[in-house]
C-alpha positions as CSV (number, residue, x, y, z in Angstrom):
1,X,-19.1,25.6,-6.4
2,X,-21.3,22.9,-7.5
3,X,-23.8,22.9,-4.3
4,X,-25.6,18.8,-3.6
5,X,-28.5,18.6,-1.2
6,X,-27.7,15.3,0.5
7,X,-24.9,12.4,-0.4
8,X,-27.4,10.7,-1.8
9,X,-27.7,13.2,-4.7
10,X,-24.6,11.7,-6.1
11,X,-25.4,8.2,-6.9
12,X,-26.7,8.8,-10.1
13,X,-23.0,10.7,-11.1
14,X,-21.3,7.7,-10.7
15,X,-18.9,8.0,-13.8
16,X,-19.2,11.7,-14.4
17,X,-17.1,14.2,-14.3
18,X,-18.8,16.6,-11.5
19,X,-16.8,19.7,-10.5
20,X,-13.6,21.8,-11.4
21,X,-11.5,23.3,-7.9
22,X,-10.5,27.3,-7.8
23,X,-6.9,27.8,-8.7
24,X,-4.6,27.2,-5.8
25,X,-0.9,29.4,-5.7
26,X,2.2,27.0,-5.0
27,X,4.5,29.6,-2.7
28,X,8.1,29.8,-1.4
29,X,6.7,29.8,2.2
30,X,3.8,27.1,1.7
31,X,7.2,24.7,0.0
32,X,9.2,25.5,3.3
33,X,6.6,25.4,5.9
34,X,5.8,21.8,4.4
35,X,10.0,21.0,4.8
36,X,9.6,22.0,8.2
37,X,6.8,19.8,9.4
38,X,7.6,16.6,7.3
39,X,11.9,16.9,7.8
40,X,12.2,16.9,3.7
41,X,14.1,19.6,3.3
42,X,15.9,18.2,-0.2
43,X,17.8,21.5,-1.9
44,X,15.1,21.2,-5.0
45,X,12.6,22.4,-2.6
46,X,13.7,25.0,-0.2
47,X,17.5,26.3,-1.8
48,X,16.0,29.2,-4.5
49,X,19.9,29.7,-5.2
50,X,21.2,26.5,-5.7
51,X,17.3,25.3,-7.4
52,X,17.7,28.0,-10.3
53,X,20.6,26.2,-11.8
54,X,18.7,23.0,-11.5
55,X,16.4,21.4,-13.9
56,X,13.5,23.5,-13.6
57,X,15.2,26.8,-12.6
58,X,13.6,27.5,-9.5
59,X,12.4,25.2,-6.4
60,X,10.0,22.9,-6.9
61,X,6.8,21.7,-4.7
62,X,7.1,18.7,-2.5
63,X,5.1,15.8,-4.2
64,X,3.2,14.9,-0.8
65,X,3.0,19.1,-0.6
66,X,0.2,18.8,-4.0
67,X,-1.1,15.8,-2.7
68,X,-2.0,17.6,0.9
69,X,-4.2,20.4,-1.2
70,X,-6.6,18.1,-2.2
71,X,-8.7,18.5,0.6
72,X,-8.4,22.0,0.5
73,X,-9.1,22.0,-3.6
74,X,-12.1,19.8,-3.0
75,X,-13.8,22.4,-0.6
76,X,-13.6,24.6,-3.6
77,X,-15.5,23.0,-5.2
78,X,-18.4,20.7,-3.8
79,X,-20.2,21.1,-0.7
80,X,-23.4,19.3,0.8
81,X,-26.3,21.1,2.4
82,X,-27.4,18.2,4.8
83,X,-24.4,15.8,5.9
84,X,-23.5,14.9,9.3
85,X,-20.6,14.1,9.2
86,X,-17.5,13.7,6.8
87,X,-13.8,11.8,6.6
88,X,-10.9,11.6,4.5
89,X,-10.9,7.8,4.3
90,X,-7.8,7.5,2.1
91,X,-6.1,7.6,-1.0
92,X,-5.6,5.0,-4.1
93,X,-3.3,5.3,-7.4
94,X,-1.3,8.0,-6.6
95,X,1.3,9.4,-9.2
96,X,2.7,12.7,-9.7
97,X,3.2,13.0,-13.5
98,X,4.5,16.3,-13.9
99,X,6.9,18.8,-11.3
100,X,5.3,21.7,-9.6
101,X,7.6,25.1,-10.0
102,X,7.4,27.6,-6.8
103,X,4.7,29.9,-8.1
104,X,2.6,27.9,-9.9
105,X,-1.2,27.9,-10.0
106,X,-2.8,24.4,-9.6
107,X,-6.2,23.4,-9.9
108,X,-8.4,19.5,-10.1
109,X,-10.9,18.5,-12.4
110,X,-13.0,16.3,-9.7
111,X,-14.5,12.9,-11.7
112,X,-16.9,10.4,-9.4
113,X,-16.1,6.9,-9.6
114,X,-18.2,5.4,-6.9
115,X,-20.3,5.9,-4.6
116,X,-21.1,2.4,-1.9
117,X,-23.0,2.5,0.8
118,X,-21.0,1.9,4.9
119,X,-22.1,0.9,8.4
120,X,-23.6,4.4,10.1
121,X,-25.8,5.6,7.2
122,X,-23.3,6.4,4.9
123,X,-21.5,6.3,1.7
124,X,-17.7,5.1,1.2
125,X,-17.3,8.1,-2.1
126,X,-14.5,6.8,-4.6
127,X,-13.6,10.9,-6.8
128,X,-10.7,11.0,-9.5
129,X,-8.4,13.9,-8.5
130,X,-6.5,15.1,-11.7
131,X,-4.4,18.0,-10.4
132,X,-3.5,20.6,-13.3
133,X,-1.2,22.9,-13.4
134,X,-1.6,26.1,-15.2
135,X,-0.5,25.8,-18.4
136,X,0.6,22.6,-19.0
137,X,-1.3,19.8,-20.4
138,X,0.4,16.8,-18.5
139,X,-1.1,16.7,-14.8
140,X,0.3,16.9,-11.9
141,X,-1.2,14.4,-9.6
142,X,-3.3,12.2,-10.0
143,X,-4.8,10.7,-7.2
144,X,-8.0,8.5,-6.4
145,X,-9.9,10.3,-3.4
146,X,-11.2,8.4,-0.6
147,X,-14.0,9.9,1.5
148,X,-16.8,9.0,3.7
149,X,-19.5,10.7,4.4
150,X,-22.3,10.6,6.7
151,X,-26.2,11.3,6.5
């Protein structure tokens, strides 16, 4: 957990990689609780019999599924000390590279690309998500991280 005292400690980071997440387990039940709450419930993801004579021999994660742990990933990872408040302000660049098999063990290597200040004493923070999966060398999302955060 890489531990900052205020936002403000990360201005001079801009352009550096800055943290690494704890491994995160892809379940069966995580895969099919996602299918219930966004209506996807495509046979690659939640039909284990059917998915292990598919391509990948077992169900595979929901794209939007690995992009919904980077929150969770990033909490990992990075906290501040003094912060009043914070928001997910969005997301930029998106692409999922790589599948995720049921069972795998994912994990982000956490890069800062900006850091700009915003109305409300605060900072508009710009991080380089590249999700890996245990492994395998070819990501599996990669995702630019919008936050704002709050002195």
């Amino acid at each position: 957990m890489r531990v900052f005292p205020t936002i403000d400690d990360l201005m001079p980071l801009v352009g550096q990689d800055v943290a690494v997440t704890d491994w995160i387990e892809v379940t069966q039940a995580q895969i099919d609780l996602f299918a219930e709450a966004t209506g996807d419930h495509q046979w690659i993801h939640v039909d284990p019999a059917r998915a292990k004579e598919g391509p990948y021999g077992t169900t595979i994660a929901h794209g939007f599924l690995t992009l919904s742990l980077l929150p969770r990933m990033f909490a990992t990872a990075i906290r501040f000390e003094k912060m009043r408040m914070g928001v997910n302000y969005g997301l930029n660049k998106v692409r999922f590279p790589a599948p995720v098999p049921m069972g795998s063990r994912l994990r982000s290597h956490i890069k800062l690309l900006a850091c700009e200040p915003v109305a409300g004493d605060g900072l508009q923070i710009t991080w380089d998500m590249s999700v890996e999966r245990e492994g395998e060398a070819k990501p599996v999302c990669v995702a630019e991280f919008v936050q704002r955060r709050y002195r």
